[in-house]
Phi, psi and omega in degrees: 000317191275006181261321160323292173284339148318333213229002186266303204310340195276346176312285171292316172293006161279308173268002160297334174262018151297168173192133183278098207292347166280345200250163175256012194260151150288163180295307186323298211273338164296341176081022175267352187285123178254324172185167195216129179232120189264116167267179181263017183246011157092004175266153199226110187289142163207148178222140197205162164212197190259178166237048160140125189317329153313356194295127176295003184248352179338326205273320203248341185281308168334271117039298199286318192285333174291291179329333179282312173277352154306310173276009183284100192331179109113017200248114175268019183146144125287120159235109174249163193223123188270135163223182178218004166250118357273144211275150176305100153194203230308332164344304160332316177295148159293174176276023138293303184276351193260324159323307182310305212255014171063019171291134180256021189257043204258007196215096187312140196277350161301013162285314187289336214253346177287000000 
């Protein structure tokens, strides 16, 4: 189990270092990662999606995001599954990525209101 979540954490930090080339967000912190799955023989399930089936990177970002977990040591196969249920969106993002991308709706107004 701990060589599984090792090799999960080794995983996602790989794809903090994806970028989606219109966003200045890595995918992860974009909320395109829906999930990622490590067995203990390194093979590793992921399911992602996009931020809209129309996306110009639609051909190529999928490809980048196997290749990154491919190149992660211990990772023995990928399989990944592109969705679109549910569909992406901004909800998704952490409060990093929405700070990055200027979005304000990131500091709930009951917060605001104290």
């Amino acid at each position: 189990m701990n060589l599984e979540l090792n090799l999960k954490d080794q995983i996602v930090a790989a794809f903090k270092k994806v970028y989606d080339p219109e966003m200045p967000v890595n995918i992860y912190e974009l909320g395109l990662i829906y999930g990622v799955e490590v067995d203990a023989a390194g093979q590793v399930a992921i399911r992602m999606t996009l931020t809209a089936p129309n996306c110009p990177v639609a051909g190529s970002l999928p490809a980048e995001v196997e290749r990154a977990a491919r190149a992660v040591p211990g990772v023995t196969g990928v399989k990944l599954e592109l969705t679109f249920d549910p569909p992406w969106t901004k909800a998704r993002m952490s409060e990093a990525a929405k700070l990055a991308m200027g979005i304000e709706d990131i500091i709930p107004i009951s917060r605001l209101r104290r």
